[in-house]
N, C-alpha and C positions, 0 to 999 in steps of 0.2 A: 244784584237783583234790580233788573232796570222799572223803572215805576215811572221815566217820563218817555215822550219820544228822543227824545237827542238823546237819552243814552240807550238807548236799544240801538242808533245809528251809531254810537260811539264803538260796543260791545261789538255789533254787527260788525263793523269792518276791522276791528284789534283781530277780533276772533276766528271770522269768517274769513272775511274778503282779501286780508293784504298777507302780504307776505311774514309770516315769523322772521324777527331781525335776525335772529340766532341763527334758522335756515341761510338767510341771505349772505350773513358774512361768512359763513362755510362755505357758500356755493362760489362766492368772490376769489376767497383763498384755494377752490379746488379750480375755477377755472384759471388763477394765474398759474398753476402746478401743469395745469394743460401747454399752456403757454413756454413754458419752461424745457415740457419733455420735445414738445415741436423745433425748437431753439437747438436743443441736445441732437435731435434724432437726424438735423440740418446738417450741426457741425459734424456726425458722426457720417453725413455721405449717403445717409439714408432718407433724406426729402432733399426737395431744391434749396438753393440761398433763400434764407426769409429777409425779407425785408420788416423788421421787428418795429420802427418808425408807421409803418406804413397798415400795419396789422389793425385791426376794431373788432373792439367790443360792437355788436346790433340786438335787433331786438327788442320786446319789450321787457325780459329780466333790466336789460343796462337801460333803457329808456323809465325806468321805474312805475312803465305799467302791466306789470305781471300782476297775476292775483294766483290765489291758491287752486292747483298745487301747483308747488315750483317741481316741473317737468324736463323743460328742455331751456338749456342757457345756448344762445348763438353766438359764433365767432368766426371770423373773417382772419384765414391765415396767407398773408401778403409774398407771394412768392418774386425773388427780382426775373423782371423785364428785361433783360438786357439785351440785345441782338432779338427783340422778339419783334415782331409788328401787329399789327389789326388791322382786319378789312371790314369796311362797314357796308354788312349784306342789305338792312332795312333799320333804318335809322331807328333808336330807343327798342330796339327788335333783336335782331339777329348781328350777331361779330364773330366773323373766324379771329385766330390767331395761328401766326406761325412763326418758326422761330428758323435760323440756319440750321443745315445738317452737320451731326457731330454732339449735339448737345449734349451731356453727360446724363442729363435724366428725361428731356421730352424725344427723342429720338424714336421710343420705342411706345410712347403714346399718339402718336400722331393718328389723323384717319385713315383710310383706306388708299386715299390720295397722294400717301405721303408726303402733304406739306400742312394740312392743317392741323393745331392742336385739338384731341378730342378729352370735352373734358371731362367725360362721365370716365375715361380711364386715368384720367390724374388724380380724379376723386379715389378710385381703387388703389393707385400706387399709395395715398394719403393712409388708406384703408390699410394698408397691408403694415405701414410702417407703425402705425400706432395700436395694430392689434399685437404686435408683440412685446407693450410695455406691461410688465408684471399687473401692476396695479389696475389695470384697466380690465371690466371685462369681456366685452365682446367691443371691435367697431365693423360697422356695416353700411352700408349706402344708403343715405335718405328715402325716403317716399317716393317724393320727387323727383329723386335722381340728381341735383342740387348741392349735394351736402353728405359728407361722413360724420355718420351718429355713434359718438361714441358714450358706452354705457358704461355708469362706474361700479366697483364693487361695492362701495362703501353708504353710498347713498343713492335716493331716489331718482335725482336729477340727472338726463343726459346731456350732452354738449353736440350741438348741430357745427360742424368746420367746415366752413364755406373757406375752398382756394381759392386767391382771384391774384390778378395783375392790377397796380395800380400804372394809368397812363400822362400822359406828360400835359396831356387835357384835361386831366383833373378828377376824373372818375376813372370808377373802379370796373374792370369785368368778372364776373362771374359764371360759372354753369347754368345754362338754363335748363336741364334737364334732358337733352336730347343730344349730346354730345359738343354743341357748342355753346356759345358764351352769349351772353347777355350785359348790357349797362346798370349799373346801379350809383348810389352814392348816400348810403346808411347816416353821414354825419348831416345831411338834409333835415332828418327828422330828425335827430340827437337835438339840435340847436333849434328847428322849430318849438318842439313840446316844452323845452325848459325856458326859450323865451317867453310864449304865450302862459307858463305856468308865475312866472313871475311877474307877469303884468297884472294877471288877476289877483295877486297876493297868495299866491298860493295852495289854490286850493282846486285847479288843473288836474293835477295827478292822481290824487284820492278819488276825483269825481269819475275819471278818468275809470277807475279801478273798480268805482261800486257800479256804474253802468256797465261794465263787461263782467260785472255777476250778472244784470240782468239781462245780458245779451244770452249769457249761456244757457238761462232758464227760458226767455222770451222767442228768442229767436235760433239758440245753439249754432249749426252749423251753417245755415243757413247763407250768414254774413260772416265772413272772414275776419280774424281779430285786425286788421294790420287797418283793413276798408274801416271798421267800426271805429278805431280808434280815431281816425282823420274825421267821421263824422263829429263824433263828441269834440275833438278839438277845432272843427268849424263853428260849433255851435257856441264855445266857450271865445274864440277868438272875435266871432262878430258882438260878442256882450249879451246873447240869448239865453245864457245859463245863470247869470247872477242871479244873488237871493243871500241875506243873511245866515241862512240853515241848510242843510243839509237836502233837509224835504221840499224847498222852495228852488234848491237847482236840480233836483232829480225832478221835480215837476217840469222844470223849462224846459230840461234835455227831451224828456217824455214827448213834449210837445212837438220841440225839433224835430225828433227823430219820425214821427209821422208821416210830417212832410217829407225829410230829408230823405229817405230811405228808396222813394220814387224819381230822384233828381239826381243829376251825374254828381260824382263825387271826383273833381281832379286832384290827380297827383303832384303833393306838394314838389318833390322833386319834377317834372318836365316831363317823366320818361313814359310811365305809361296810358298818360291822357285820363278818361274814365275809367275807376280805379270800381265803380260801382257795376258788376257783373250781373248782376241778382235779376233773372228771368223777370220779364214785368206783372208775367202773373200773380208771382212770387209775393213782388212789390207790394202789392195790392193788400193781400193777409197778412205782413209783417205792417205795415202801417196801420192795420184794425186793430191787431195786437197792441201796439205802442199807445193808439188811440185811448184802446180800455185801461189802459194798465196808465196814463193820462189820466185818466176819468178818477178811478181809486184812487193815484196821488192828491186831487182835489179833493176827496170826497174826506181824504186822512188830515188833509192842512184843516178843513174846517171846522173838522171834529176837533181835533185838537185845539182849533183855537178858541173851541165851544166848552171845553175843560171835558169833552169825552173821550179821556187818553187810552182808554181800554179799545173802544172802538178806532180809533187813529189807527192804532197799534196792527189790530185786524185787517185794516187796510193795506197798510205796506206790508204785511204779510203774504196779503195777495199778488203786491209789484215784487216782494223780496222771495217768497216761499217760505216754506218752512224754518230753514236755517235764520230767518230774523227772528230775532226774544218773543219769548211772550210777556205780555205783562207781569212784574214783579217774580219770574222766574231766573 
């Protein structure tokens, strides 16, 4: 029964916001089980050579900013390169790949061309091999065409498999959804967020986690988790977000993100420049939004620090919605 503010923020994110640890270390254990049948289903002749070295965990499950529900776990399965090559169509844009004739399993993926790999059908060969493990229930091709989604029997979470090549350049290719590949390099952001989470003592990734609740209430689809996350960790990394409490960095962010939300947003990694898409009309109402939902956070730090926790409370109500405590409930 919370009766101050900091523990209705304590409550709020145990309860709400973060992931159940017992979820998570199930989800860890089911996605090396993943990892395992791909290994198996390698050796048995039925995917290409994995490069198991080479393989990543992505995402925000592994980057530990997921918030509830735990949905969808990402994983990156490292197929070998060997006799393959890339041509770079448009730099951080577009890469065929091809490989020599003969191959034992891309020969009969290639395009139309017969020498580039296509990868929306590797993604299928992926598909085919893992919809016949017992245990699994359905896999199917991403949204996006990206990634085989594969769904489990046993629990709610599915696991997004992104195939890719890693190159002798140091980054990875992937699908981009249209039968060819694309650049990436996921251990980018892996080592950005945990560095920047450690300079500020720690307290990075929770923030990280209570502001994409209210991304999903303020803004929902709006802004893309992966864009929103780089903003909060801009805002944390230039020193914007500090505050002893809870309520004093969700106020900073608040502020930030007014601004920030009208302004290019680059990609840490290089590759694809302004990572901030969002129509500028767009801009404009998400930053009123943040503004007000700014305004209450102030309106809640002052109440509170006037001993009117009742009223506080109603405030970040208003920034949190319903799902924050009520006073002494």
């Amino acid at each position: 029964m919370p009766y101050t503010v900091n523990r209705c923020f304590e409550v709020f994110r145990r309860d709400v916001v973060d992931l159940d640890s017992g979820d998570t270390a199930i989800a860890r254990t089911s996605r090396d089980f993943v990892m395992v049948n791909v290994a198996r289903l390698s050796n048995e002749g039925k995917l290409p050579d994995v490069m198991g070295d080479y393989c990543l965990n992505f995402g925000s499950f592994d980057r530990n900013t997921k918030i509830r529900p735990l949905d969808d776990i990402d994983m990156m399965i490292c197929y070998d390169g060997t006799c393959g090559v890339y041509d770079t169509v448009r730099q951080n844009e577009l890469y065929y790949v091809k490989f020599s004739s003969g191959h034992p399993f891309f020969d009969d993926l290639r395009n139309d061309d017969g020498r580039t790999l296509n990868s929306r059908r590797v993604i299928n060969q992926l598909i085919g091999a893992l919809g016949g493990v017992e245990k699994y229930s359905k896999a199917e091709m991403h949204r996006r065409g990206e990634a085989a989604t594969l769904q489990l029997k046993s629990y709610t979470w599915n696991f997004d498999i992104v195939p890719c090549f890693y190159t002798k350049q140091g980054f990875y290719l992937i699908p981009d959804g249209k039968g060819n590949w694309k650049n990436t390099d996921p251990r980018i952001d892996r080592i950005r967020v945990a560095e920047v989470n450690q300079r500020c003592g720690g307290y990075a990734l929770p923030l990280i986690r209570l502001m994409k609740y209210w991304k999903k209430l303020a803004w929902g689809d709006a802004v893309y988790s992966y864009l929103f996350e780089q903003m909060v960790l801009n805002c944390v990394e230039a020193g914007m977000a500090s505050g002893d409490t809870w309520q004093e960095r969700v106020n900073n962010v608040l502020t930030y993100l007014k601004d920030a939300i009208r302004m290019p947003v680059p990609d840490p990694k290089g590759i694809q420049g302004d990572l901030n898409d969002v129509a500028p009309i767009d801009r404009i109402e998400l930053s009123q939004k943040a503004q007000i939902d700014a305004s209450s956070a102030v309106m809640a730090i002052v109440s509170e620090t006037l001993g009117q926790t009742k009223d506080a409370i109603a405030e970040w109500k208003n920034v949190f919605g319903d799902e924050f405590p009520d006073y002494g409930v």
